[in-house]
N, C-alpha and C positions, 0 to 999 in steps of 0.2 A: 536622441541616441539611437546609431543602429546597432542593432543587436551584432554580435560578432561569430563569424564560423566557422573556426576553429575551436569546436567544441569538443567537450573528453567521449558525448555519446551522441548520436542523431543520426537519425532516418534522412537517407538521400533521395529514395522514390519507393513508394509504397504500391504494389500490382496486388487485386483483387480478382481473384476468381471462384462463381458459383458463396461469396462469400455474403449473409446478409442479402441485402436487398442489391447485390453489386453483382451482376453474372459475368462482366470483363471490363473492372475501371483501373486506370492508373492515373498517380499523384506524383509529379516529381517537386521537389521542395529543395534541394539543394541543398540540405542542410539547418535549411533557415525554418524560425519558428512558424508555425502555422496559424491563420484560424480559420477556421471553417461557420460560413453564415448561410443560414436557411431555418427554413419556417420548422414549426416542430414535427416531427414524424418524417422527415424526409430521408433521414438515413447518415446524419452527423455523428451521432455516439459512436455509429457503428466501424467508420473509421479511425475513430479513437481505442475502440475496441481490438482493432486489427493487431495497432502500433501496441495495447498493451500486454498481449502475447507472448511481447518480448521479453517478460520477466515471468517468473515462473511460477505458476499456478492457474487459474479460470481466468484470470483477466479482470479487466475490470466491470464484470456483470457477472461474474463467478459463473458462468453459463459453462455444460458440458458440449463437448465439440462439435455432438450431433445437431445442435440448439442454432448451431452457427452457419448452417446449410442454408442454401438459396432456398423459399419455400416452395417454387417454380419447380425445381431439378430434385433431381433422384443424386446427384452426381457431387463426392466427397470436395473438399471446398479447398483452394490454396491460395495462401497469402505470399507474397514474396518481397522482399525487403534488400534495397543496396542500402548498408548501414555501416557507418565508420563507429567503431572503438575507442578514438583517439589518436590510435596510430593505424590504422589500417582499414583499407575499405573490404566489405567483405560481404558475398554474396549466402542470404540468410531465406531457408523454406520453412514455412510452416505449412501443415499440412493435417486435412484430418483422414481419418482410417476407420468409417463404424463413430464406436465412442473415444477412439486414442485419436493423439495428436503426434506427428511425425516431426522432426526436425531435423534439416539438413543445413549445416554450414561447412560452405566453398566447396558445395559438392560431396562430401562426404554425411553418412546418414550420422545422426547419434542416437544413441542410447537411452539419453535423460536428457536431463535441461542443466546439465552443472557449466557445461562448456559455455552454453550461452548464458548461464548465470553471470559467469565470468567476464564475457564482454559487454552485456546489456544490463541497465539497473534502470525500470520505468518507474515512476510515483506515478499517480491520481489521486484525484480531489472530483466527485463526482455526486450527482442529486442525493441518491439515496443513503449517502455520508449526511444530510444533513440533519438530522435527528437522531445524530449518534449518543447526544448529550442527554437527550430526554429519555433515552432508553435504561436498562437495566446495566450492571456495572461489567457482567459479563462482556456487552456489547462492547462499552466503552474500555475493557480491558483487550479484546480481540483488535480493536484500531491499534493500540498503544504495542502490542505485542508487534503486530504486522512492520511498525516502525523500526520495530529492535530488533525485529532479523534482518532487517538490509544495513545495519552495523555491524550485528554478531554473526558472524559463518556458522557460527554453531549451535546459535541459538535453538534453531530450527528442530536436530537433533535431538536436543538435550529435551527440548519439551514432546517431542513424539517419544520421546523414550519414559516419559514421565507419566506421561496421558494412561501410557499401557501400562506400567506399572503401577500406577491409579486403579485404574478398571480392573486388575487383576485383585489386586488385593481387595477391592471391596467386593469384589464375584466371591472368595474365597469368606471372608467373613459376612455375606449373607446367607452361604449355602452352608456354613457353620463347619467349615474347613479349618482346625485351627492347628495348622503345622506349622509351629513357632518355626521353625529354618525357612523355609518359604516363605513365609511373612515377613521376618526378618529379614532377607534376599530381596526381596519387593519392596519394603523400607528403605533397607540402603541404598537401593537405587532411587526412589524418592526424593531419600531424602542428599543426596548427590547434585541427581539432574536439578530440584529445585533450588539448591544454593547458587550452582551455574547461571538459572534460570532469573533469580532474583538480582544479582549482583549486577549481570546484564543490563535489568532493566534499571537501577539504579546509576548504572554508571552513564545509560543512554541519557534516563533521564535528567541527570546533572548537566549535560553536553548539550541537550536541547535549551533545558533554562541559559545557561551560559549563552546560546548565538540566541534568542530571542531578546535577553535584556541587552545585549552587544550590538547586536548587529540588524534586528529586524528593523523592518518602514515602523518613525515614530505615527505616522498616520493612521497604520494598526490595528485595535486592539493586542493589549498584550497577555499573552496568556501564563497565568502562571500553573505551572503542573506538581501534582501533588502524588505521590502511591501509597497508598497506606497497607500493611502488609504485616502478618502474623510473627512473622519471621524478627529475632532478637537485633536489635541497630549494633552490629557487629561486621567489623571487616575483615576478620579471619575465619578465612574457610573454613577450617578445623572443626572447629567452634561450633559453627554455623548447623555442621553437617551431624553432629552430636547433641546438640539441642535437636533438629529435626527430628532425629531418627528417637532418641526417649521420649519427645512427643505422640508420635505416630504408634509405639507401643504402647506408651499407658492414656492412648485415645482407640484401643482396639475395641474395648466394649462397649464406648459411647457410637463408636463409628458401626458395630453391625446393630446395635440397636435400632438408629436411625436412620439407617439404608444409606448415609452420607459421610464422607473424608473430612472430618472438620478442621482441620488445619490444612496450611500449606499454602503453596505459593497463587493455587488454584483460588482462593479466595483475596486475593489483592484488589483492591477497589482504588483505581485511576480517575482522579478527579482532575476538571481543567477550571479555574477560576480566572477572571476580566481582574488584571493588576490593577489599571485605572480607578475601576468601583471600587472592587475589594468587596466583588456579590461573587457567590456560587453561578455556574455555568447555566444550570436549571432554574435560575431569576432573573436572566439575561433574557433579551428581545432574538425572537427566533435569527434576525437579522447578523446580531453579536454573536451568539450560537457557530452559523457559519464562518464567521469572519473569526472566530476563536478557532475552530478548527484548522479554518485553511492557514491561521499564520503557522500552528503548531505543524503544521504540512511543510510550508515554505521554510521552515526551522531547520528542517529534517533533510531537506534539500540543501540549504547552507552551511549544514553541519560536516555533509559528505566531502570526502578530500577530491575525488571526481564526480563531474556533473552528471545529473542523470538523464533522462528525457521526463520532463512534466507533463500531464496531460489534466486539463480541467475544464472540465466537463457543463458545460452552463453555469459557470460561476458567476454570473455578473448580474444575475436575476435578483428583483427584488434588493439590488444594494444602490445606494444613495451614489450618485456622481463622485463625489472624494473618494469612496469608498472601491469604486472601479478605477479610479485615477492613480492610489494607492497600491492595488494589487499587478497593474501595469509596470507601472515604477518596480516595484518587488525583482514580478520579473525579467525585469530588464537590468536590472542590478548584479540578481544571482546571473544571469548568463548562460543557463542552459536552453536545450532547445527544449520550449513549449509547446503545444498543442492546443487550443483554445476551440470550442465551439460556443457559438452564440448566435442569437436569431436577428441581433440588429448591428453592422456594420459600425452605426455611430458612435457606437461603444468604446472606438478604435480613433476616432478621431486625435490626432495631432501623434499617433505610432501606428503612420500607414505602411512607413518605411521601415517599419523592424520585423515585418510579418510577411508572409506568402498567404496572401487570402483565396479562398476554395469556396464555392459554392456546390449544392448538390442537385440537380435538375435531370429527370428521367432516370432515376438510377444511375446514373452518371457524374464522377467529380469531373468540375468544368474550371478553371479560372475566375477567378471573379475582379473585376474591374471595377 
């Protein structure tokens, strides 16, 4: 199968400068999916890293801008990108400034990152995802969150505005501030942002199960997702928002007591369980582990009504041949452009022709043959 490209998002050619370990490389790719092969340390993430700028926030090493300087040079770093939309090609800057990042599309400066939120939507799947399962639930609720804001536009919103109306309210009942209006004001935004916040994740999470038991490689693991959540199994807002808020009141003196907000949407515990077994994700072979997450990734990908750009980041490590044969297949199926780094070529065998292969040699991307 060749990969096809005419795709909804992808990277046409990718210019580095003073970037990483890169002081002036260019990559053109056409469009078409990439992988990039070389030994480890030679500077592969780092152009993965480039392309995941495109979406908004640290990227995929959540690294700040200054982090992303040549170590060589004194001298602020610019990435440049010809990147199609879908419908249109268009000339994209990134840029750093100190600790801020700059961005210019087709010539004009912006402001924020909403304009290129708008044309660009990158996923990753990357090493340090892979012990997302063995961690705490916090952890594994920040993955599950990250997913439901490239569904929900507002999601984003609705939880910064909840975060500080959290923190506010429990500042006020530990410094034994007890201004029922104020409190009450900080509640009802609570308890607001968190119905928005829950119903989201529930509705994502139904849409996720749906294309995994539909549509993913039976080859697989199938993940089944689970959230468990304080909040009453009720679909009307109203409701919802009314249970919340007489929670949050008659939890005022249990919550400055114990310096913590004990209800709320903050406390959701997102589980991912192996369908096949029918074991918890935490009894699975670190192996499954991975292959759990990444499908729930690939889910996330196939769910979208437009394609995004993937980027996966040494995934083929430590997984059994079906199991790289299977994630190939995957995606090659979904049809977005990919990103791929790996240290061994052979991995690619029999989909030489669906890819633009890169090596990294001198600081320098080179062709690879």
């Amino acid at each position: 199968m060749v990969l096809k490209t005419s795709l909804a998002c992808c990277v046409k050619s990718l210019k580095l400068y003073n970037f990483r370990n890169y002081l002036n490389s260019e990559l053109n790719c056409d469009g078409l999916s990439v992988v990039i092969v070389g030994n480890n340390g030679v500077g592969k993430t780092n152009i993965l890293e480039a392309v995941s700028l495109l979406s908004k926030g640290k990227g995929i090493r959540s690294a700040n801008a200054s982090e992303m300087r040549n170590s060589s040079t004194n001298i602020d770093w610019v990435a440049h990108y010809d990147f199609c939309d879908g419908n249109n090609l268009n000339s994209i800057g990134i840029a750093s400034k100190q600790e801020r990042k700059l961005i210019s599309i087709n010539g004009k400066m912006q402001s924020n990152y909403s304009l290129l939120s708008e044309l660009s939507d990158v996923i990753w799947f990357a090493p340090q995802m892979d012990y997302i399962l063995l961690k705490g639930p916090g952890t594994r609720l920040k993955f599950f969150d990250r997913i439901v804001s490239t569904f929900k536009e507002k999601y984003a919103l609705y939880f910064i505005k909840y975060k500080r109306a959290k923190s506010e309210r429990s500042r006020l009942l530990k410094e034994n501030i007890l201004d029922d209006s104020w409190l009450t004001g900080l509640e009802d935004i609570m308890a607001s942002c968190g119905t928005h916040i829950s119903l989201m994740r529930f509705s994502v999470l139904q849409m996720l199960q749906e294309t995994i038991n539909q549509d993913l490689s039976t080859s697989l693991p199938k993940p089944a997702l689970q959230l468990i959540t304080q909040l009453p199994k009720e679909k009307d807002f109203d409701k919802i928002v009314s249970h919340y808020k007489d929670y949050l009141r008659q939890s005022r003196g249990k919550d400055s007591l114990y310096n913590r907000v004990s209800f709320g949407v903050h406390n959701d515990n997102f589980q991912i369980f192996h369908q096949q077994k029918q074991l918890a994700s935490n009894l699975c072979s670190t192996g499954e582990q991975k292959l759990l997450l990444l499908s729930t990734v690939m889910a996330s990908v196939r769910a979208r009504q437009t394609s995004p750009i993937l980027l996966l980041d040494d995934v083929m490590s430590h997984l059994d041949k079906r199991y790289r044969e299977a994630i190939l297949e995957e995606i090659l199926n979904i049809g977005c452009q990919t990103w791929v780094s790996d240290v061994n070529d052979q991995n690619f065998l029999g989909h030489k022709e669906s890819f633009k292969f890169f090596t990294v040699k001198d600081d320098q991307i080179l062709n690879y043959d």
